[in-house]
N, CA and C atoms as an extended XYZ file, in Angstrom:
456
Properties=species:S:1:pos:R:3:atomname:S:1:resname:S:1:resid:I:1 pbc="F F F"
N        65.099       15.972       -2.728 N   UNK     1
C        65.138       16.532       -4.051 CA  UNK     1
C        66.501       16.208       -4.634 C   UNK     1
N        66.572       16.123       -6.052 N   UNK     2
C        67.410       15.923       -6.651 CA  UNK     2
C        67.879       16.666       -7.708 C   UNK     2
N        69.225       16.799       -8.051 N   UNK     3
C        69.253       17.566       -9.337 CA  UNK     3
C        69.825       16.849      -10.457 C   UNK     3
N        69.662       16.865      -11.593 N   UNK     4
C        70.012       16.352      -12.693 CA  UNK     4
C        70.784       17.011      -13.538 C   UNK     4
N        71.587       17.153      -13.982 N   UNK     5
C        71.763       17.662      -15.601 CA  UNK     5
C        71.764       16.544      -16.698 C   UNK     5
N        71.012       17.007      -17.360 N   UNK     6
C        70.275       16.497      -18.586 CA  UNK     6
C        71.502       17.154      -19.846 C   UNK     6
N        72.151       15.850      -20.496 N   UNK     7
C        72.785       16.271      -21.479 CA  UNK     7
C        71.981       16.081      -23.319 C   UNK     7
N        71.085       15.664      -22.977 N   UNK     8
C        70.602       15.612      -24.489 CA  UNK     8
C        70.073       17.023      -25.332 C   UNK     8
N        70.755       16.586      -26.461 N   UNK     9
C        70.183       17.519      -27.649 CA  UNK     9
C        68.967       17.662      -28.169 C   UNK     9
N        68.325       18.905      -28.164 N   UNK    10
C        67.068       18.603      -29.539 CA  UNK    10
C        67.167       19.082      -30.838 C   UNK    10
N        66.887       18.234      -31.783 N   UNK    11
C        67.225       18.759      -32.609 CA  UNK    11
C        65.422       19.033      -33.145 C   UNK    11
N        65.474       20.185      -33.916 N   UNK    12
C        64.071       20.636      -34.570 CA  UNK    12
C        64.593       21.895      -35.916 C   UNK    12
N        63.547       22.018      -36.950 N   UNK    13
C        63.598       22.741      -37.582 CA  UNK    13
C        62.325       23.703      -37.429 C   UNK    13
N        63.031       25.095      -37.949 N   UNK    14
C        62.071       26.339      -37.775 CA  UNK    14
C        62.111       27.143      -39.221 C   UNK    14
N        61.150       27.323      -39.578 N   UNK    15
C        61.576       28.263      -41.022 CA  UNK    15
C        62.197       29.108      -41.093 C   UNK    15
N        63.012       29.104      -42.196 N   UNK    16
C        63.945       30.608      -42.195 CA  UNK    16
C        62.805       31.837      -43.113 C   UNK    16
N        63.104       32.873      -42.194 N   UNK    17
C        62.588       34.120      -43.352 CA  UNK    17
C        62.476       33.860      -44.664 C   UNK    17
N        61.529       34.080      -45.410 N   UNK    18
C        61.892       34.175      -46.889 CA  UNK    18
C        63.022       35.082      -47.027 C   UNK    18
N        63.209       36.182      -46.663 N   UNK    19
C        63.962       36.797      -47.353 CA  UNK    19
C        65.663       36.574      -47.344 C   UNK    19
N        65.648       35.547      -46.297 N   UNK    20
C        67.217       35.201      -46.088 CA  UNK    20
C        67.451       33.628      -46.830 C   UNK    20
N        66.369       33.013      -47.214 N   UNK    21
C        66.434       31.863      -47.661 CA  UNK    21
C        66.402       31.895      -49.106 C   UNK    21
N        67.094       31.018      -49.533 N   UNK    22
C        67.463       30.719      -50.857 CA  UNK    22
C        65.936       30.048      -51.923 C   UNK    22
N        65.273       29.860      -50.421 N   UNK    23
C        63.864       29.203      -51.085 CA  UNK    23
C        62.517       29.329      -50.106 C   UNK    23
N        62.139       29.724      -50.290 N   UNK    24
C        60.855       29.649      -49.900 CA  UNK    24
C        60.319       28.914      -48.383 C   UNK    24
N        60.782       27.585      -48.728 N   UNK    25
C        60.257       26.424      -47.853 CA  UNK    25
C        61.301       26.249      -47.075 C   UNK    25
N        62.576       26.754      -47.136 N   UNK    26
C        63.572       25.990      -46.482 CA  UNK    26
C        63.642       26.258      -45.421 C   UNK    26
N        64.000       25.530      -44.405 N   UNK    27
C        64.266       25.067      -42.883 CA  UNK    27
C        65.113       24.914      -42.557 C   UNK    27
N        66.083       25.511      -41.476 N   UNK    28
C        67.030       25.759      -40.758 CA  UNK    28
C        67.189       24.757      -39.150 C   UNK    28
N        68.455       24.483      -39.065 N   UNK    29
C        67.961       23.210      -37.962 CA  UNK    29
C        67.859       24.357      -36.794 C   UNK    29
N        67.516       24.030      -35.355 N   UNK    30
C        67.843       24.414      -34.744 CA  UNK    30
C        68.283       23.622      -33.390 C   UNK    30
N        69.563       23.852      -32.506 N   UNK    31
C        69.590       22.887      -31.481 CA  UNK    31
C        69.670       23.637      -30.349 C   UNK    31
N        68.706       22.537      -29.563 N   UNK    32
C        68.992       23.171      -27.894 CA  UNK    32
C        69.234       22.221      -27.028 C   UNK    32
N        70.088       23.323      -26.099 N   UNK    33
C        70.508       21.991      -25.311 CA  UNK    33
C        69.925       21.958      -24.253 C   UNK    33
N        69.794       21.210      -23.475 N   UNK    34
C        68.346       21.284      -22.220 CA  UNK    34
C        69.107       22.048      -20.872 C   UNK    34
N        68.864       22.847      -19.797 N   UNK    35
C        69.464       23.135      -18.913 CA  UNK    35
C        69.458       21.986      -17.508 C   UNK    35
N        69.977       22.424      -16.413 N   UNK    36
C        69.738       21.382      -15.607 CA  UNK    36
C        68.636       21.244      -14.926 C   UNK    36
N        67.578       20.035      -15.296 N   UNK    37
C        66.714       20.048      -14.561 CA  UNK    37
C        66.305       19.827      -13.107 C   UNK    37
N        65.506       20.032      -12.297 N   UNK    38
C        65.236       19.577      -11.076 CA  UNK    38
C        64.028       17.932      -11.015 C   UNK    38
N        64.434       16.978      -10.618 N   UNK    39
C        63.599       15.857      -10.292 CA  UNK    39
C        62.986       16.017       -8.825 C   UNK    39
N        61.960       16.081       -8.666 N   UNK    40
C        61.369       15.807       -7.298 CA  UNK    40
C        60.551       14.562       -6.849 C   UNK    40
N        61.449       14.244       -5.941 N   UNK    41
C        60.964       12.411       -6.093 CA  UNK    41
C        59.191       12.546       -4.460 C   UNK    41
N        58.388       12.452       -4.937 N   UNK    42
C        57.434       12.380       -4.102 CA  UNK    42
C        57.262       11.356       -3.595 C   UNK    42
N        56.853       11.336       -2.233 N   UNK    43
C        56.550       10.240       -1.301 CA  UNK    43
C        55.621        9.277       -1.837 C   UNK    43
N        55.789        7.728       -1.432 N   UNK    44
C        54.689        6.929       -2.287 CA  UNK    44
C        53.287        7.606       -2.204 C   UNK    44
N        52.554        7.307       -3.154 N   UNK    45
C        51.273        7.863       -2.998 CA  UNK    45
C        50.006        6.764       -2.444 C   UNK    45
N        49.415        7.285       -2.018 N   UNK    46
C        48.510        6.269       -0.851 CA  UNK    46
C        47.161        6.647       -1.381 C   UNK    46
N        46.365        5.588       -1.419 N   UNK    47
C        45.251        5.447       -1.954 CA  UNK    47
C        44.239        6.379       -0.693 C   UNK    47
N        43.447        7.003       -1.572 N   UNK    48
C        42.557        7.922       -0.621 CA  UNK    48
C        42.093        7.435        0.114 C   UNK    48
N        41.829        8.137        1.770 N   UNK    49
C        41.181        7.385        2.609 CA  UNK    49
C        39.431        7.193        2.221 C   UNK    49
N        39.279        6.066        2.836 N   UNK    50
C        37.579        5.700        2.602 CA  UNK    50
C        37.191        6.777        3.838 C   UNK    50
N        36.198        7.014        3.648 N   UNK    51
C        35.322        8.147        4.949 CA  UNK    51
C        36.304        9.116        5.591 C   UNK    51
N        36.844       10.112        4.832 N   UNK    52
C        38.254       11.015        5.839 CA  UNK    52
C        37.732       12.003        6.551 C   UNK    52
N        37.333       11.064        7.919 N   UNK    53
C        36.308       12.263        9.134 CA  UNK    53
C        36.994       12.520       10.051 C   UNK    53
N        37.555       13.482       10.337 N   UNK    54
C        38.430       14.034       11.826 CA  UNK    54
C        37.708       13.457       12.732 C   UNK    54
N        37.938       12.437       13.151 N   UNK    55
C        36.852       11.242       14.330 CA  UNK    55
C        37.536       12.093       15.685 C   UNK    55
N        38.389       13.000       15.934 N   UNK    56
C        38.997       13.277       17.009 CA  UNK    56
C        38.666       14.631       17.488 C   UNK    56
N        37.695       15.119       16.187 N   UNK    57
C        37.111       16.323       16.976 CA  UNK    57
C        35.981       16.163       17.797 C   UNK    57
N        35.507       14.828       17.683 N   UNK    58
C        34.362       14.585       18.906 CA  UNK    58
C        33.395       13.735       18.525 C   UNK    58
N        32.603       13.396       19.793 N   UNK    59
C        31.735       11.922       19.282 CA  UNK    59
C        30.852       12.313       18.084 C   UNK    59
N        30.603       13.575       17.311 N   UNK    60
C        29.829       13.672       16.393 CA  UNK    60
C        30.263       13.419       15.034 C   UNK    60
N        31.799       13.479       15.052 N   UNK    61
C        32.643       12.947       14.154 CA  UNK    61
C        32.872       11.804       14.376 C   UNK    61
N        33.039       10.910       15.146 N   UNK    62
C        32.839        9.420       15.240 CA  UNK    62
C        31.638        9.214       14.557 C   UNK    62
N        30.503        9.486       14.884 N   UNK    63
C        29.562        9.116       14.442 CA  UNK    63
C        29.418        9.359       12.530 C   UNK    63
N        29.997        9.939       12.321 N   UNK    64
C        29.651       10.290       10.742 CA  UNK    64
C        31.006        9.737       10.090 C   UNK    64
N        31.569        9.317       11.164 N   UNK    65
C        32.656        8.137       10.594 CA  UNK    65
C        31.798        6.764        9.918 C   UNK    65
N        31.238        6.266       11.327 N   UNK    66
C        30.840        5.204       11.267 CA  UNK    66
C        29.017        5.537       10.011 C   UNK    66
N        28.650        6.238       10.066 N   UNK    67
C        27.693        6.447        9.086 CA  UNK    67
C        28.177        6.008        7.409 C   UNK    67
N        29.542        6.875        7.402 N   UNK    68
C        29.997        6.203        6.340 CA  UNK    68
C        30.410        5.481        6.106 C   UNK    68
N        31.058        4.581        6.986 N   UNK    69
C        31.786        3.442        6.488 CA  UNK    69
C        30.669        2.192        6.488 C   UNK    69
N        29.593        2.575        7.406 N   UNK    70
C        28.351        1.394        7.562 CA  UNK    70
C        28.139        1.241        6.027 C   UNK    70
N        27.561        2.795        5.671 N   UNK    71
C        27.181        2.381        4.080 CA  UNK    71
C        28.280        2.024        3.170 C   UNK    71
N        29.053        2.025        3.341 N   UNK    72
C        30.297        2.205        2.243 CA  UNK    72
C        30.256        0.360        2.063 C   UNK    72
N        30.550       -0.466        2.874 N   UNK    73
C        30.543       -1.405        3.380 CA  UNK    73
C        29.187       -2.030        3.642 C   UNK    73
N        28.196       -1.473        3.460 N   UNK    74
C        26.668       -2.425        3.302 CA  UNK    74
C        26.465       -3.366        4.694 C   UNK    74
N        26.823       -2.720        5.450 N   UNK    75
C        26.969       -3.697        6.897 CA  UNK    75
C        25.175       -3.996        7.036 C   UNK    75
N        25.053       -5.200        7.705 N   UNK    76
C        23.610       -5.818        8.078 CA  UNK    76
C        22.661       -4.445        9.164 C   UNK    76
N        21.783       -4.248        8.715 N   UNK    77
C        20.825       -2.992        9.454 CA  UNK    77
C        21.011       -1.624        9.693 C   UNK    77
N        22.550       -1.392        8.062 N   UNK    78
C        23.123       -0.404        7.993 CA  UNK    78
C        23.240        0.654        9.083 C   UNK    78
N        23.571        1.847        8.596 N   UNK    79
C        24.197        2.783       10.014 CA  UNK    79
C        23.786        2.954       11.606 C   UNK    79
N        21.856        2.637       11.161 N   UNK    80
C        21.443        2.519       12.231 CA  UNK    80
C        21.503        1.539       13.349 C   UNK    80
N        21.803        0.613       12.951 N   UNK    81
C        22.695       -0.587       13.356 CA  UNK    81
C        24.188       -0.338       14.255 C   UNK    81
N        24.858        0.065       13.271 N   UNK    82
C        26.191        0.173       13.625 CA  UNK    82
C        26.190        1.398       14.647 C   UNK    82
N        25.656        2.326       14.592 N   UNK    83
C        25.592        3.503       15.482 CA  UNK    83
C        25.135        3.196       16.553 C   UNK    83
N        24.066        2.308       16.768 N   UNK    84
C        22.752        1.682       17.948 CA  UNK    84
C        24.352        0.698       18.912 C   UNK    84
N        25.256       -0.220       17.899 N   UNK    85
C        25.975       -1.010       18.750 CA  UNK    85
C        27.175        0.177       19.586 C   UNK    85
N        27.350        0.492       18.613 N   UNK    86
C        28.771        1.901       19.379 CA  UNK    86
C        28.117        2.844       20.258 C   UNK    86
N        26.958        2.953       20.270 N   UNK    87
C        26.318        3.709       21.122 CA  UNK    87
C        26.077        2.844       22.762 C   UNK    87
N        26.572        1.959       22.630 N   UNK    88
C        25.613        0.492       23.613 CA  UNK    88
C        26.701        0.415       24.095 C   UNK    88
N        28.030       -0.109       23.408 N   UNK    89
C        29.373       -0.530       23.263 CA  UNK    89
C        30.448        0.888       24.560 C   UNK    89
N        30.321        1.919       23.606 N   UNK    90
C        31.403        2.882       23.602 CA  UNK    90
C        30.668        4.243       24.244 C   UNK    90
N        29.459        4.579       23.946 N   UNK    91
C        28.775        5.803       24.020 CA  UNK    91
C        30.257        6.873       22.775 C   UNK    91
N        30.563        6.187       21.918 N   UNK    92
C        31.140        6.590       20.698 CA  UNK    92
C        32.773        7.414       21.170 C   UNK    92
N        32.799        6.906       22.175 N   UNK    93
C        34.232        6.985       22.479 CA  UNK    93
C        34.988        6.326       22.700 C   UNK    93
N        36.511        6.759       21.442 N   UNK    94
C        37.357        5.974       21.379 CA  UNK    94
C        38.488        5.253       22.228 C   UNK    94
N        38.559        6.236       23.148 N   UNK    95
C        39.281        5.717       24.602 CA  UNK    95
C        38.437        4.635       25.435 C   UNK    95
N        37.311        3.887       24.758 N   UNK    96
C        36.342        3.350       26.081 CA  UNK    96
C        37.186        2.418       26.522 C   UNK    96
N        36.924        1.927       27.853 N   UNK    97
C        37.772        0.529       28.072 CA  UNK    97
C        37.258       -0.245       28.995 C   UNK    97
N        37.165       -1.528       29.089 N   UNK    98
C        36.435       -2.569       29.870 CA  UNK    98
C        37.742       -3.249       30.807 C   UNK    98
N        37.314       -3.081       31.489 N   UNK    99
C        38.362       -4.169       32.874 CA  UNK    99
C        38.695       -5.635       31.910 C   UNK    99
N        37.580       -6.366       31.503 N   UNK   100
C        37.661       -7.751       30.784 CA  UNK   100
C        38.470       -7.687       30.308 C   UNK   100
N        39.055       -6.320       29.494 N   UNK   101
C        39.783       -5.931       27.943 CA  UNK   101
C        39.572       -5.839       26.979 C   UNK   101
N        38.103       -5.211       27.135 N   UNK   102
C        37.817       -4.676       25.966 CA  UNK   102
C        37.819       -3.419       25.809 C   UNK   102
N        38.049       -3.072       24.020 N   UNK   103
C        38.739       -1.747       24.354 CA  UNK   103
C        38.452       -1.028       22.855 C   UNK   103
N        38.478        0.223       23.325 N   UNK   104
C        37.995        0.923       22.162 CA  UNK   104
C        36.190        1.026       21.503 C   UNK   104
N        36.045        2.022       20.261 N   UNK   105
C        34.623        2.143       20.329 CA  UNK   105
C        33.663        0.865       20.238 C   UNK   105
N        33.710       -0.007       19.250 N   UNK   106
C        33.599       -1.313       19.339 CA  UNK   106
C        33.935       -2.430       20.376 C   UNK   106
N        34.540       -2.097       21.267 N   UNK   107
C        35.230       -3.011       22.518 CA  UNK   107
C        35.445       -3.955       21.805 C   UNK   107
N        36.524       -4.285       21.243 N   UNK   108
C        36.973       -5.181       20.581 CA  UNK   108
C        37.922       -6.112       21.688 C   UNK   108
N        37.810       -7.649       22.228 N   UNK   109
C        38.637       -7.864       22.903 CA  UNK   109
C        40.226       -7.752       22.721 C   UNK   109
N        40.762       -7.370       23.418 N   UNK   110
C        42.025       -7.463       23.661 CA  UNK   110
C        42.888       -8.634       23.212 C   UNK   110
N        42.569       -9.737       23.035 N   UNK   111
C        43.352      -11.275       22.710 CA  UNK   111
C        43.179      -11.009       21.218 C   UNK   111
N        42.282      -10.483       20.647 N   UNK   112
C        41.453      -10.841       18.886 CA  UNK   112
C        41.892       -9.640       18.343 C   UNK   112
N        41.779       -8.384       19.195 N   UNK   113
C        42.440       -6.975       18.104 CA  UNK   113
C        43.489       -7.627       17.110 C   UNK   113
N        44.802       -8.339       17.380 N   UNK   114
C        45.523       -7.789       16.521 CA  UNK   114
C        45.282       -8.980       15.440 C   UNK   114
N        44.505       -9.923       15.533 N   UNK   115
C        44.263      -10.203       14.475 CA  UNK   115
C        43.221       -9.938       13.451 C   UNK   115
N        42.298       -9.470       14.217 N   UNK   116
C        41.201       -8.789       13.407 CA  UNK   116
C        41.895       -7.758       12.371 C   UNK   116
N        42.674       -6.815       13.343 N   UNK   117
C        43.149       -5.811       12.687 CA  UNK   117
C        43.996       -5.653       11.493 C   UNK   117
N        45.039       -6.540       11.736 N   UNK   118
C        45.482       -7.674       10.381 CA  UNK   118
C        44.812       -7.756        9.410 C   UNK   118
N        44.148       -8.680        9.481 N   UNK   119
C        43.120       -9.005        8.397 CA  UNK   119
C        42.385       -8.140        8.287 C   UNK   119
N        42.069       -7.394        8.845 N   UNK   120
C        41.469       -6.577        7.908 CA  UNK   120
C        41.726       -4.869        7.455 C   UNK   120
N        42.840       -4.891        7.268 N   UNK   121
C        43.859       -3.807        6.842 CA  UNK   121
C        44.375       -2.720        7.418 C   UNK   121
N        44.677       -3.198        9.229 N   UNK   122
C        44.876       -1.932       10.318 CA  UNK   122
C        46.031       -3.114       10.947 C   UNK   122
N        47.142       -3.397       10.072 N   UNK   123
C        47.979       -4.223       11.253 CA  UNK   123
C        48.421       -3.271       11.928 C   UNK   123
N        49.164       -3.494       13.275 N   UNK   124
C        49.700       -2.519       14.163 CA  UNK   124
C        49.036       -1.343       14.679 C   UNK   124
N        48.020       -1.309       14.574 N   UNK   125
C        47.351       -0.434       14.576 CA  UNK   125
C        46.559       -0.269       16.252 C   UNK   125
N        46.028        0.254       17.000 N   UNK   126
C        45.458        0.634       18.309 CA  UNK   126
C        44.309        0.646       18.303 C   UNK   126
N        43.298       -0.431       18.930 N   UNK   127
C        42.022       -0.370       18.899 CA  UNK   127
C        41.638        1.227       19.427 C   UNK   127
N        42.286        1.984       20.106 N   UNK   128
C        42.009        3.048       20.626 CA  UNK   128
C        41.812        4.066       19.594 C   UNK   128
N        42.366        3.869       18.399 N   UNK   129
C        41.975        4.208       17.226 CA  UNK   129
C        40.659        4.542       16.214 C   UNK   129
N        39.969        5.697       16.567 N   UNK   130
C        38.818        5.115       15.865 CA  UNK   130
C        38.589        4.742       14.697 C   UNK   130
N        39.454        5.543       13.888 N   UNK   131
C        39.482        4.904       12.184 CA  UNK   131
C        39.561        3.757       12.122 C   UNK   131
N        40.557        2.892       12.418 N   UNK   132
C        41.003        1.710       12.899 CA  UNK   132
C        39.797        0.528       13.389 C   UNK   132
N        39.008        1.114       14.963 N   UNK   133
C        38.204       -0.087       15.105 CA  UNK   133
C        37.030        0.519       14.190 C   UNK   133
N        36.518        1.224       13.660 N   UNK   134
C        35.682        1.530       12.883 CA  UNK   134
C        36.014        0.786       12.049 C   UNK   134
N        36.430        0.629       11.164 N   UNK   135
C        36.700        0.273        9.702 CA  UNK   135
C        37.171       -1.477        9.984 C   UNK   135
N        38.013       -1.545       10.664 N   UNK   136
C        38.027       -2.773       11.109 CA  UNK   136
C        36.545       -3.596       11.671 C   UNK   136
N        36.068       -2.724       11.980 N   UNK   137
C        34.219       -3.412       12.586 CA  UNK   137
C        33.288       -3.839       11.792 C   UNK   137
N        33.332       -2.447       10.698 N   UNK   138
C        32.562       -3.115        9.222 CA  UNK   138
C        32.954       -3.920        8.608 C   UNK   138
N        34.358       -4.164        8.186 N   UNK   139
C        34.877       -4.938        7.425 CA  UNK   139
C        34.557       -6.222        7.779 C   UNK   139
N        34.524       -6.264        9.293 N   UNK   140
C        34.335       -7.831        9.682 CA  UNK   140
C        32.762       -7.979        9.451 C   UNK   140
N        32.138       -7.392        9.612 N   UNK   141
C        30.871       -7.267        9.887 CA  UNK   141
C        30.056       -7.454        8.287 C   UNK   141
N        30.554       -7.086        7.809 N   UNK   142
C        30.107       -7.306        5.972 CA  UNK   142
C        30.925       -8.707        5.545 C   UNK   142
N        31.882       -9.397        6.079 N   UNK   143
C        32.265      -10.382        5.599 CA  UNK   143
C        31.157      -11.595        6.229 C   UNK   143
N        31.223      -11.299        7.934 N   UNK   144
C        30.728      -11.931        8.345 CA  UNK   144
C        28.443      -12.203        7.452 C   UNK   144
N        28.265      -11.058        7.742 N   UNK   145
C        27.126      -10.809        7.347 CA  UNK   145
C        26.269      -10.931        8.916 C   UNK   145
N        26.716      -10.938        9.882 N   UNK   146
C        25.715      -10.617       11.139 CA  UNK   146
C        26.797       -9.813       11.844 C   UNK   146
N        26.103       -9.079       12.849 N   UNK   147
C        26.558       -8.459       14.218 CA  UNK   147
C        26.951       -9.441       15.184 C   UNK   147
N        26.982      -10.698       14.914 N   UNK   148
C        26.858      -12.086       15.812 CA  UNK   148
C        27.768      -11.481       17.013 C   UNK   148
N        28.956      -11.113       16.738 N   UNK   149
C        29.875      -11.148       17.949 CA  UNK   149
C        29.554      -10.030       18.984 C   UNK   149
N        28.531       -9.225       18.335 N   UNK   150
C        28.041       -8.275       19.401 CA  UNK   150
C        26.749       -8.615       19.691 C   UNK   150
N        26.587       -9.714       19.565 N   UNK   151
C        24.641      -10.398       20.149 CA  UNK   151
C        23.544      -10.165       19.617 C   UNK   151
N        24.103       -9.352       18.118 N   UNK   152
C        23.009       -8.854       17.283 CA  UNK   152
C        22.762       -9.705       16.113 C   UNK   152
């Protein structure tokens, strides 16, 4: 937070009483001077999240993650689709992990996360993440237009 003092004048007119004025209409200036204001500088503002589902209170919130983001994103055989692979994949948990290295609800390999994730707007981000490989899954998955990389 910050404080300012603000030195500018306003100037405005207010009617005077008739009875103190020489006329009727006449107007009296009046000036004020501003006190010191407070500026509050707010943190950048961040575009609302797409689907904002507490995925961490449990696989039923994963799941209504991925419900929305399937549709949000028009993915190929919509939610039922995407739910049928994370269900196959993960049993919708985000900690899953494969010896190979695959990892997370999507088992996304390990060599390709961080570029997937990159591109498609989760750099740095932890496949262990479900927002993350969620949203990262559709995204690819609507560009691509098949499930190809999951055999679908």
């Amino acid at each position: 937070m910050v404080a300012a003092l603000s030195l500018s004048v306003v100037f405005s007119f207010a009617p005077v009483p008739v009875s103190a004025a020489p006329a009727a209409h006449a107007l009296r200036p009046i000036v004020q001077v501003a006190t010191p204001l407070t500026v509050v500088r707010h943190p950048k503002h961040r575009k609302p999240k797409i689907c904002p589902v507490k995925w961490r209170r449990g696989p039923q919130y994963v799941q209504r993650l991925i419900r929305c983001a399937a549709i949000h994103w028009r993915v190929p055989g919509g939610p039922q689709m995407a739910l049928f692979i994370a269900w196959r994949e993960s049993h919708y948990q985000p900690s899953a992990y494969n010896p190979s290295g695959a990892e997370g609800i999507y088992q996304h390999m390990r060599q390709y996360w961080p570029t997937r994730a990159a591109t498609y707007g989760f750099p740095h981000w932890s496949p262990f993440n479900a927002r993350a490989n969620v949203i990262v899954t559709m995204r690819m998955v609507h560009a691509m237009g098949s499930w190809a990389p999951w055999g679908e």
